[in-house]
DOTIMAR-815311 format. One record per atom (N, C-alpha, C): residue number from 1; residue in three letters; atom name; x, y, z. Coordinates in steps of 0.2 Angstrom, whole numbers, padded with zeros to 4 digits, always signed. Example, Ala and Ser with C-alpha at 12.3 -4.5 7.8 and 13.67 -1.06 7.14 Angstrom:
# DOTIMAR-815311
<site num="1" residuo="ALA" atomo="N" xx="+0066" yy="-0028" zz="+0039"/>
<site num="1" residuo="ALA" atomo="CA" xx="+0062" yy="-0022" zz="+0039"/>
<site num="1" residuo="ALA" atomo="C" xx="+0066" yy="-0016" zz="+0039"/>
<site num="2" residuo="SER" atomo="N" xx="+0064" yy="-0011" zz="+0035"/>
<site num="2" residuo="SER" atomo="CA" xx="+0068" yy="-0005" zz="+0036"/>
<site num="2" residuo="SER" atomo="C" xx="+0064" yy="+0000" zz="+0039"/>
***
This chain:
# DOTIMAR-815311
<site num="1" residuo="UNK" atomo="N" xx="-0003" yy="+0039" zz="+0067"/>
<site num="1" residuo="UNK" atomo="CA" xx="-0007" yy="+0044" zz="+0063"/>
<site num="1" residuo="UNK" atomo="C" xx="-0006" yy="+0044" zz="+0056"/>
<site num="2" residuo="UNK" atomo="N" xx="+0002" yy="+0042" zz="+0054"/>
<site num="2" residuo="UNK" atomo="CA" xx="+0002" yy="+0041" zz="+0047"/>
<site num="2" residuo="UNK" atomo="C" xx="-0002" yy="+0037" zz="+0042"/>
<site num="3" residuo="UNK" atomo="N" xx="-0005" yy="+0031" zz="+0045"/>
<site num="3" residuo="UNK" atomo="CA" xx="-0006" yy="+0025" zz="+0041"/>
<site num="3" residuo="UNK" atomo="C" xx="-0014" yy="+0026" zz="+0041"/>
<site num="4" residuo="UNK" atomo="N" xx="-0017" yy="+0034" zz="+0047"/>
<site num="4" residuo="UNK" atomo="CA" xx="-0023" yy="+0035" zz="+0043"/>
<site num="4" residuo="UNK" atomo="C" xx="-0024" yy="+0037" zz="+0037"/>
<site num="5" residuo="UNK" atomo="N" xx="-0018" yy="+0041" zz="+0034"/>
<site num="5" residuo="UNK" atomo="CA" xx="-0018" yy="+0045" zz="+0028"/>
<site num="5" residuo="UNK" atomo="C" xx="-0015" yy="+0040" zz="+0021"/>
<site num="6" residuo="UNK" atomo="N" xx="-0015" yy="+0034" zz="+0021"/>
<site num="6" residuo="UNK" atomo="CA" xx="-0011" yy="+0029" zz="+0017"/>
<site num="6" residuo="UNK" atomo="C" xx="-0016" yy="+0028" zz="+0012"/>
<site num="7" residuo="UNK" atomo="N" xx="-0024" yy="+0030" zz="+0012"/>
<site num="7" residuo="UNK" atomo="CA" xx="-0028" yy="+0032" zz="+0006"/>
<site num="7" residuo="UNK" atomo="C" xx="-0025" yy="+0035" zz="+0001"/>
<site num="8" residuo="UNK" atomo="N" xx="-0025" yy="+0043" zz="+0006"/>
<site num="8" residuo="UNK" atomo="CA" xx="-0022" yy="+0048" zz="+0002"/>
<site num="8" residuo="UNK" atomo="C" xx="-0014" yy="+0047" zz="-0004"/>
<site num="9" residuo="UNK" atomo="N" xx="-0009" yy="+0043" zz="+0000"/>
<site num="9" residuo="UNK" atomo="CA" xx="-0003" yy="+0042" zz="-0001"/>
<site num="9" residuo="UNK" atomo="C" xx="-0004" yy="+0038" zz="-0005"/>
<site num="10" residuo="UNK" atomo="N" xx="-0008" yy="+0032" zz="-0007"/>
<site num="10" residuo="UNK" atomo="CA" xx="-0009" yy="+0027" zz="-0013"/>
<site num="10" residuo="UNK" atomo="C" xx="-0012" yy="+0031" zz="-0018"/>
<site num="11" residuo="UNK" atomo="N" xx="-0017" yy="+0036" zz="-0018"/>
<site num="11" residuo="UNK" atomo="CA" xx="-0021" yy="+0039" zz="-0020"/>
<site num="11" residuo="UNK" atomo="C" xx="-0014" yy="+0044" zz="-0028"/>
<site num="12" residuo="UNK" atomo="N" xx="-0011" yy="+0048" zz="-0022"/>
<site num="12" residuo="UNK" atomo="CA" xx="-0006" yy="+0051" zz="-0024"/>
<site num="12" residuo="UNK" atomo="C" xx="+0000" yy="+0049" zz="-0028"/>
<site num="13" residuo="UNK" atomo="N" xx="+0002" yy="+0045" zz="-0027"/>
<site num="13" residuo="UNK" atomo="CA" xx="+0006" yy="+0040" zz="-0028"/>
<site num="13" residuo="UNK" atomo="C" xx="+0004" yy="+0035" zz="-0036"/>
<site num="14" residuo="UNK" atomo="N" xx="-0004" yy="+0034" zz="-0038"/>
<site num="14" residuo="UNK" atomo="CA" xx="-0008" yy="+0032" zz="-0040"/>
<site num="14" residuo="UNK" atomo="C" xx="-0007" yy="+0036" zz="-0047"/>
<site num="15" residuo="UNK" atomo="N" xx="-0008" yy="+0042" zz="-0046"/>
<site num="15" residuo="UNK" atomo="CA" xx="-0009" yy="+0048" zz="-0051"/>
<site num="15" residuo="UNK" atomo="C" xx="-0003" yy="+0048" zz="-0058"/>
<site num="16" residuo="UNK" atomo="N" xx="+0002" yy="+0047" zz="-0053"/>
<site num="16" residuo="UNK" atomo="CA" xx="+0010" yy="+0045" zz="-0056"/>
<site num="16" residuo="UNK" atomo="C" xx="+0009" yy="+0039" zz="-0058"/>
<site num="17" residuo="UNK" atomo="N" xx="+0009" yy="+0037" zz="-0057"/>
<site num="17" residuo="UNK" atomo="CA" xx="+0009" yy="+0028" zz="-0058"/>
<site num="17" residuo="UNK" atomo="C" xx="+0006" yy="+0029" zz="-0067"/>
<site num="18" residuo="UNK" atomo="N" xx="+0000" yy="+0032" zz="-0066"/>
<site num="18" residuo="UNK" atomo="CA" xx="-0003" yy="+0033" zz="-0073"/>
<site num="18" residuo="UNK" atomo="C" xx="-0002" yy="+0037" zz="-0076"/>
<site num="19" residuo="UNK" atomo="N" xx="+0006" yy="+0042" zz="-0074"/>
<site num="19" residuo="UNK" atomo="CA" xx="+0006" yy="+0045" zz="-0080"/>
<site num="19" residuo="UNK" atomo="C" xx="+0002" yy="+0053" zz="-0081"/>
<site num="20" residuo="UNK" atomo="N" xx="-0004" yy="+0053" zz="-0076"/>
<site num="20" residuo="UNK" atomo="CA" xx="-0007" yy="+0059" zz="-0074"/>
<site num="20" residuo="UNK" atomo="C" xx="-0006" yy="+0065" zz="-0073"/>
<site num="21" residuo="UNK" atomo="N" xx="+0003" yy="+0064" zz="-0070"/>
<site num="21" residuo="UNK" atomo="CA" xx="+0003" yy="+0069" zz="-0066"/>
<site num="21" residuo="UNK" atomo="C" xx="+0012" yy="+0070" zz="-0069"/>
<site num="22" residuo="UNK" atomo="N" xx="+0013" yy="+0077" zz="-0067"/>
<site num="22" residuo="UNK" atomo="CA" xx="+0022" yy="+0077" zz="-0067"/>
<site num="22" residuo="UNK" atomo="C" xx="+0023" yy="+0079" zz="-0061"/>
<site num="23" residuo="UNK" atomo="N" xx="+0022" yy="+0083" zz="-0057"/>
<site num="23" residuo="UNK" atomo="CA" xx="+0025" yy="+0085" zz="-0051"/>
<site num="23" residuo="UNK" atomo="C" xx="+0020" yy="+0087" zz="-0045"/>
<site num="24" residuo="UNK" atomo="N" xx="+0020" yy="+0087" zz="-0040"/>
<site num="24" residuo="UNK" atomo="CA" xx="+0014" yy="+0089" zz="-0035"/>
<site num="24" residuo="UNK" atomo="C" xx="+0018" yy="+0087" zz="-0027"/>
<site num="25" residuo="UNK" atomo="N" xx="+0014" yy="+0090" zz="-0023"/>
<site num="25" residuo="UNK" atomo="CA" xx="+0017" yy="+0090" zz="-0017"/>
<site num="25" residuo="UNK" atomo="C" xx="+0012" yy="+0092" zz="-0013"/>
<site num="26" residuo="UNK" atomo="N" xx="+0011" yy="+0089" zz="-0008"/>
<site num="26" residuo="UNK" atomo="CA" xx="+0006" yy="+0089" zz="-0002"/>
<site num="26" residuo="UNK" atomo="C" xx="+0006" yy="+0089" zz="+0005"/>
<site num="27" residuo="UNK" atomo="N" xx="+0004" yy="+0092" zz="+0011"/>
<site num="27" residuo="UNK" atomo="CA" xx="+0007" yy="+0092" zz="+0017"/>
<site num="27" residuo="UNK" atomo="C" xx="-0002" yy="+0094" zz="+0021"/>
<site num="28" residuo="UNK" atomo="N" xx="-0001" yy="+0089" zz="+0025"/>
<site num="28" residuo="UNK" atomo="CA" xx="-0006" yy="+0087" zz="+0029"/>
<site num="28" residuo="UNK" atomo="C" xx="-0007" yy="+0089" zz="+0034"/>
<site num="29" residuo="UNK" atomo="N" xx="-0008" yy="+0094" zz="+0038"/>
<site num="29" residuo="UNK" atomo="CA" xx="-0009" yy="+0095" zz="+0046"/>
<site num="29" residuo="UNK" atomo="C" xx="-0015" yy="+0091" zz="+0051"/>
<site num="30" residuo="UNK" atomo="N" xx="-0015" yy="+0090" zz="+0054"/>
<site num="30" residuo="UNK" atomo="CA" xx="-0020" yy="+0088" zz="+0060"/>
<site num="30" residuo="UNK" atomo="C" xx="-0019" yy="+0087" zz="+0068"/>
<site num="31" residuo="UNK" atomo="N" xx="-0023" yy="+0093" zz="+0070"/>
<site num="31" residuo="UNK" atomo="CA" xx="-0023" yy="+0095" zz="+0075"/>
<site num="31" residuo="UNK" atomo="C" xx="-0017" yy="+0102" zz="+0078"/>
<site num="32" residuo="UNK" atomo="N" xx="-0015" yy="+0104" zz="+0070"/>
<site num="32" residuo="UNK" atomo="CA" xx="-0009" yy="+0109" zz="+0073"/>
<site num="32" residuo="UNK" atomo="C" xx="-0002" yy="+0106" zz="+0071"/>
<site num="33" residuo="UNK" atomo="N" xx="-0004" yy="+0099" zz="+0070"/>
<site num="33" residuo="UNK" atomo="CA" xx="+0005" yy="+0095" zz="+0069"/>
<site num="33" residuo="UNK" atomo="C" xx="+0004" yy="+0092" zz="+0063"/>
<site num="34" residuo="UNK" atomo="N" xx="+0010" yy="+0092" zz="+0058"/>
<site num="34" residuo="UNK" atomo="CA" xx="+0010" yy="+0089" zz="+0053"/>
<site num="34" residuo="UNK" atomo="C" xx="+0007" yy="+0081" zz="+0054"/>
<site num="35" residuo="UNK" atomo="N" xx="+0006" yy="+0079" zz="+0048"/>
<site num="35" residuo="UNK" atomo="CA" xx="+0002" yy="+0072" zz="+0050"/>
<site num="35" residuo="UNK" atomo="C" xx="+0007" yy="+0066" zz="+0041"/>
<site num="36" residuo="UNK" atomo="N" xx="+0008" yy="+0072" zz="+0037"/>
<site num="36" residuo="UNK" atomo="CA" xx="+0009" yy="+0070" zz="+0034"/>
<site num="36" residuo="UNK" atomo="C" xx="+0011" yy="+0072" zz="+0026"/>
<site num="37" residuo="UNK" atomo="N" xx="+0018" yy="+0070" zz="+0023"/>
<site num="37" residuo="UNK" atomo="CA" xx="+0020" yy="+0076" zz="+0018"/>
<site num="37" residuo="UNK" atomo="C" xx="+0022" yy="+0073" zz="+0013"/>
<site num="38" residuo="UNK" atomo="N" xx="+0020" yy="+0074" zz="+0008"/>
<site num="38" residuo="UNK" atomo="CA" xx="+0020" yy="+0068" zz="-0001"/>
<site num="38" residuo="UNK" atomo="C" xx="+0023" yy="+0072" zz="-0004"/>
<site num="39" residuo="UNK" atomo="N" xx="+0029" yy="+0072" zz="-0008"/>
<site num="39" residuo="UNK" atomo="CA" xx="+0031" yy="+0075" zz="-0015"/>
<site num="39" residuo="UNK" atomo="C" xx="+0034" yy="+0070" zz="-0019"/>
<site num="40" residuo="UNK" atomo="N" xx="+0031" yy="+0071" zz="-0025"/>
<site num="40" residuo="UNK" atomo="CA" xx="+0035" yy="+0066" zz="-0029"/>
<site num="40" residuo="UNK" atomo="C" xx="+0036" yy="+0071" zz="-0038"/>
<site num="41" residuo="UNK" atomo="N" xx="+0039" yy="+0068" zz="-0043"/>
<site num="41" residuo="UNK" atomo="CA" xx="+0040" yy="+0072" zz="-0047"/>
<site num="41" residuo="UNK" atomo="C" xx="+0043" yy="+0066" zz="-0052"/>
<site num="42" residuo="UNK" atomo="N" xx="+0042" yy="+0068" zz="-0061"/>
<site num="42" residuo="UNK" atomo="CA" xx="+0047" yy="+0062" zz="-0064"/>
<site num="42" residuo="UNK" atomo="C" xx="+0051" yy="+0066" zz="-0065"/>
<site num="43" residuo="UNK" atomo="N" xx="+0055" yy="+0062" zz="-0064"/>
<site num="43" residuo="UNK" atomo="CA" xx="+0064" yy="+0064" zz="-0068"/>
<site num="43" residuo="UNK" atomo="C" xx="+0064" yy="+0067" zz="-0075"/>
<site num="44" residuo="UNK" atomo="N" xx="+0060" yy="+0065" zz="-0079"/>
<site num="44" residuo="UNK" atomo="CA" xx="+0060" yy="+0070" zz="-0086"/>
<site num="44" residuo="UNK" atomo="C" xx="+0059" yy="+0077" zz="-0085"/>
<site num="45" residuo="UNK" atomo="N" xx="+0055" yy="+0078" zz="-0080"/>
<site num="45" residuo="UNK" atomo="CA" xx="+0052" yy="+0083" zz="-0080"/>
<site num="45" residuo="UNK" atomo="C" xx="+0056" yy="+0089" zz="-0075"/>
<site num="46" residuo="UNK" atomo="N" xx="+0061" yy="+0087" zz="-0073"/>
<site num="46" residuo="UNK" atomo="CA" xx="+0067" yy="+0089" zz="-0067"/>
<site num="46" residuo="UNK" atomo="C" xx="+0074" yy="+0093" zz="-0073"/>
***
């Protein structure tokens, strides 16, 4: 189930990459059970 959401995870992952983003966090459900949970952050911002 996971390597369906690996859009989203490049996607998210992508945002930082550019600098776009500081901190964000994401958590996927599908069908009632997690499917999938992203948190990332930079260090300066910690």
């Amino acid at each position: 189930m996971r390597a369906r959401f690996g859009p989203v995870r490049d996607c998210f992952h992508d945002l930082f990459a550019a600098g776009r983003e500081t901190g964000a966090g994401l958590a996927v459900w599908y069908d009632g059970r997690p499917a999938d949970e992203l948190v990332e952050a930079l260090h300066s911002c910690l």
